[in-house]
C-alpha positions in Angstrom: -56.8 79.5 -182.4 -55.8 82.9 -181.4 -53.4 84.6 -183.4 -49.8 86.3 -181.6 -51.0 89.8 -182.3 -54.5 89.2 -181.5 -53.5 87.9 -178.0 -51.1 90.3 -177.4 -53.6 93.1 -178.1 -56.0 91.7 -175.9 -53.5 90.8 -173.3 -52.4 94.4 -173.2 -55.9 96.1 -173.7 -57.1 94.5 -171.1 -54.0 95.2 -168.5 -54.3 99.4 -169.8 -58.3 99.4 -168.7 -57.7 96.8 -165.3 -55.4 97.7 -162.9 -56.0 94.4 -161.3 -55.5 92.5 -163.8 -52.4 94.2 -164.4 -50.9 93.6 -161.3 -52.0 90.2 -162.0 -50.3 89.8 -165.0 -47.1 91.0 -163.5 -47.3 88.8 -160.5 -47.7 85.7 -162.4 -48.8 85.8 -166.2 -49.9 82.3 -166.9 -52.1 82.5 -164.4 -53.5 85.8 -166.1 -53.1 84.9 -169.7 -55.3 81.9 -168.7 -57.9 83.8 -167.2 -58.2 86.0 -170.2 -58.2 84.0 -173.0 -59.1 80.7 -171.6 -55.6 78.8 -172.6 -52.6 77.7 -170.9 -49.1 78.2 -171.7 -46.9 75.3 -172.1 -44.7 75.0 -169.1 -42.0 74.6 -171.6 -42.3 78.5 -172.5 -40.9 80.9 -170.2 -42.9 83.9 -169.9 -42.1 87.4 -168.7 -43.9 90.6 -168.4 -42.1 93.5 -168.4 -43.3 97.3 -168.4 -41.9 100.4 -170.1 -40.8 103.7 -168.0 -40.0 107.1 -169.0 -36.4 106.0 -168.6 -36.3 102.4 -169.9 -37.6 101.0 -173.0 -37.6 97.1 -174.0 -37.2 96.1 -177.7 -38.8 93.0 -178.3 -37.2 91.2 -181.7 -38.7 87.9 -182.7 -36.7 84.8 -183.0 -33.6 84.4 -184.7 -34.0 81.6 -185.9 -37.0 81.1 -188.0 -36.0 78.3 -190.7 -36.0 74.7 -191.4 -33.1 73.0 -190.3 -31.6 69.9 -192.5 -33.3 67.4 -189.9 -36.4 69.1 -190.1 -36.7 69.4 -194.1 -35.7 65.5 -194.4 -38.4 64.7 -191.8 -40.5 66.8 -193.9 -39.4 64.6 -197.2 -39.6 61.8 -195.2 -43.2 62.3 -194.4 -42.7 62.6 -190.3 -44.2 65.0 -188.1 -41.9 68.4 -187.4 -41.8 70.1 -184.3 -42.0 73.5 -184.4 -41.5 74.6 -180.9 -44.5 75.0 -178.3 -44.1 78.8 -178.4 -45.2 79.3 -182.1 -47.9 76.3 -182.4 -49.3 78.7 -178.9 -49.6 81.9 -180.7 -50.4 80.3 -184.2 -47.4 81.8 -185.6 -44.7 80.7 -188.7 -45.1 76.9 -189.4 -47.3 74.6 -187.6 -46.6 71.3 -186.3 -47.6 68.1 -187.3 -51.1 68.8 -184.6 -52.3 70.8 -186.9 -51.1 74.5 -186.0 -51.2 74.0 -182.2 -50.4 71.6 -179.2 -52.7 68.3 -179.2 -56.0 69.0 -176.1 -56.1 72.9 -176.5 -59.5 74.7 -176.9 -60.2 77.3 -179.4 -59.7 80.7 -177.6 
């Protein structure tokens, strides 16, 4: 699986040396991030592309939220599966889920 930072380096390589691919990504980024890398993103995670200017700069800060909650650490004693949110198991990022650090059917990128 793909790491975050390794797809995010290749997603933004890729979209400094293509111009098409690019506009692509603007226009509708699943359909790019597929193309690229060969996965699809859960329709459960929103995804938006957004470019800096010489007047506007975006901040990106990762999720708040990054612990166990009390249901999650008693279905952890309790031997059941946790869900850690479709987002992370995608990128292979913090805590995997019970599928084994991503979404049940996905290929290897």
């Amino acid at each position: 699986m793909i790491s975050h930072d390794e797809a995010h380096r290749k997603i933004v390589a890729k979209a400094a040396e293509d111009p098409a691919f690019r506009a692509a990504l603007v226009a509708d980024p699943r359909a790019a991030v597929a193309s690229l890398l060969g996965i699809e993103i859960p329709s459960a995670v929103s995804v938006t592309v957004v470019e800096d200017s010489p007047t506007h700069l975006h901040i990106v800060l990762p999720a708040e939220n990054d612990q166990l909650s009390d249901a999650d650490l008693e279905a952890v004693a309790g031997g059941a599966g946790v869900n850690w949110g479709i987002a992370r198991d995608f990128f292979n990022t913090g805590p995997t889920s019970a599928s084994g650090g991503r979404p049940m059917g996905w290929d290897e990128a």
